[in-house]
C-alpha positions in Angstrom: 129.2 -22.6 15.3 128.9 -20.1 12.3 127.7 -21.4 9.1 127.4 -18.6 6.5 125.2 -19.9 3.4 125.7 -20.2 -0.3 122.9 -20.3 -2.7 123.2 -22.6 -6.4 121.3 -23.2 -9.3 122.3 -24.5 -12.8 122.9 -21.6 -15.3 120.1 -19.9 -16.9 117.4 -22.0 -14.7 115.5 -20.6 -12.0 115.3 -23.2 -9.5 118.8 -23.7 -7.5 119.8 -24.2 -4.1 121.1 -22.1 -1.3 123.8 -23.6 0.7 125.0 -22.9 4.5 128.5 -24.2 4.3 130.5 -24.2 7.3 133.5 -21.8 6.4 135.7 -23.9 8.8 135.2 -26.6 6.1 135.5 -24.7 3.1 138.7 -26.4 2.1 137.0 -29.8 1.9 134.2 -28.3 -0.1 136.4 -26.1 -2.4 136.9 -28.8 -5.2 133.1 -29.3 -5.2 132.3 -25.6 -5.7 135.0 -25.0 -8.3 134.1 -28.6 -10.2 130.8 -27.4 -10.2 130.7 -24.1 -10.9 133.1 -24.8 -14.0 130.0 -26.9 -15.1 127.5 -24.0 -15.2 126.2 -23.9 -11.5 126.1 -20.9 -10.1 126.4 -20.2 -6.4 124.9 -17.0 -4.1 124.7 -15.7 -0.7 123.2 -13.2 1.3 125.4 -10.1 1.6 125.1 -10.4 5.2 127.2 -14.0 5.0 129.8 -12.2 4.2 130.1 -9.4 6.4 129.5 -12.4 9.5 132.4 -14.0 7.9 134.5 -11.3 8.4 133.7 -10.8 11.9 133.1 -13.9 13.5 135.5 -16.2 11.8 139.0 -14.6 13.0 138.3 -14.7 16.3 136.9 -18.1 16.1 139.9 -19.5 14.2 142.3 -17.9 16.6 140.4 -19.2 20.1 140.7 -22.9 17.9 144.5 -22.1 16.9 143.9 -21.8 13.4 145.9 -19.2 10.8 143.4 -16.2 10.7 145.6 -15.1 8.0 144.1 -17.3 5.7 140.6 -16.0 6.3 141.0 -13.1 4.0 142.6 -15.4 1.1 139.4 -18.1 1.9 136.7 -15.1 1.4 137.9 -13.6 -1.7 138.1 -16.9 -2.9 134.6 -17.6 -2.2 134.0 -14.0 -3.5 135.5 -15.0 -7.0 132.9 -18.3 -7.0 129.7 -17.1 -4.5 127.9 -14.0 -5.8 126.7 -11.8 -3.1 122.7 -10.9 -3.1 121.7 -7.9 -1.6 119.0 -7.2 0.5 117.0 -5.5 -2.3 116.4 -9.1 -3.9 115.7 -11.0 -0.6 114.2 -8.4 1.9 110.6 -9.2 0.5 110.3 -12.5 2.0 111.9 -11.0 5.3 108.3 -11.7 7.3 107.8 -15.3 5.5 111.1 -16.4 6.3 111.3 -15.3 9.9 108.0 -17.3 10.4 109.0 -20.3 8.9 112.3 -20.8 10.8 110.5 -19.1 13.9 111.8 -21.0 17.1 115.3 -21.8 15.1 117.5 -20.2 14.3 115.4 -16.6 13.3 119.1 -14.9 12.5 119.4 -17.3 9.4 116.2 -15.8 8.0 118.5 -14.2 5.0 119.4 -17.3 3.7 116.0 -18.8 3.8 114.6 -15.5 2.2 117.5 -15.9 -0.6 116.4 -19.0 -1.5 112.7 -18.2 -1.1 113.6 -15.2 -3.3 115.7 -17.4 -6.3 113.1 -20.2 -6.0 115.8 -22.2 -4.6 116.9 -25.3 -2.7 119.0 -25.3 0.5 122.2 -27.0 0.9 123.0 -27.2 4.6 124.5 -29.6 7.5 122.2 -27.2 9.7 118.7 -28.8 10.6 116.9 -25.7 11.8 115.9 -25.6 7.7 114.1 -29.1 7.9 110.4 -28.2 7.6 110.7 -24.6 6.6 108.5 -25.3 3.0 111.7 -25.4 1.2 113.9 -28.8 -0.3 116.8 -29.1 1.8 120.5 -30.6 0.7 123.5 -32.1 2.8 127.1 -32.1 1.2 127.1 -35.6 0.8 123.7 -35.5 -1.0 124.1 -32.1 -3.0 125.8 -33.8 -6.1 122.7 -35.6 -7.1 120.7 -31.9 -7.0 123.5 -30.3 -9.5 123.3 -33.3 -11.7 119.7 -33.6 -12.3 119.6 -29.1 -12.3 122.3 -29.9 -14.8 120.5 -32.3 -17.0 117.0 -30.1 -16.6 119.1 -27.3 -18.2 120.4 -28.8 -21.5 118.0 -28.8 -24.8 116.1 -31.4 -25.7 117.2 -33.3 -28.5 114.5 -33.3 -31.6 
């Protein structure tokens, strides 16, 4: 299954998350990105989730009898709420992240490098980020991490 990734973190605060969100679900999770997002968290991805999108998911949709016309309208949706990093931010901690998720999944090393890179959490359903040296979130779990990112942002009252 292809699970691009996303990666979050409250306006103007360093620490965030990076998600892997399976596009196949991305109507389910559209509410939670646009509610949040509206609040201040921001969301990124590795340039190269994108361009996998593109490719993989139309065939994938069309062998599960899914419109693939709607992939284009999904991804420049996410495109309007997931900014794309490029490999200039992330391609430092290529080597780190390719050991830590050794014996894994070693193709997903640009997410974990993102996050690496953005001092960021990881929002996933996919396991093979367990253990990797960096907090891990599930969906149904991921709305306690914006809140308290949320709450670390505002001022402090005097």
């Amino acid at each position: 299954m292809y699970h691009p990734a996303v990666v979050a973190r409250a306006a103007d605060r360093r620490d965030g998350v990076v998600s892997k969100i399976k596009f196949l679900n991305i109507a389910a999770i559209r509410e939670l990105l646009d509610t949040w997002a509206a609040r201040g968290v921001r969301f990124f991805a590795p340039d190269v989730a994108f361009d996998e999108a593109e490719q993989y998911l139309p065939p994938l949709l069309a062998r599960r009898g899914k419109p693939v016309a709607d992939v284009a309208a999904a991804l420049a949706w996410l495109r309007s709420v997931v900014e794309p990093v490029t490999p200039e931010l992330y391609a430092a901690f290529e080597s780190e992240a390719r050991e830590r998720i050794d014996r894994r999944d070693e193709d997903d090393w640009p997410v974990l490098a993102t996050a690496m890179a953005l001092a960021c959490d990881i929002w996933t359903e996919d396991a093979d980020f367990f253990g990797a040296g960096v907090a891990v979130w599930t969906t149904d779990r991921i709305e306690i991490f914006f809140r308290r990112q949320l709450k670390a942002a505002e001022p402090e009252e005097e």
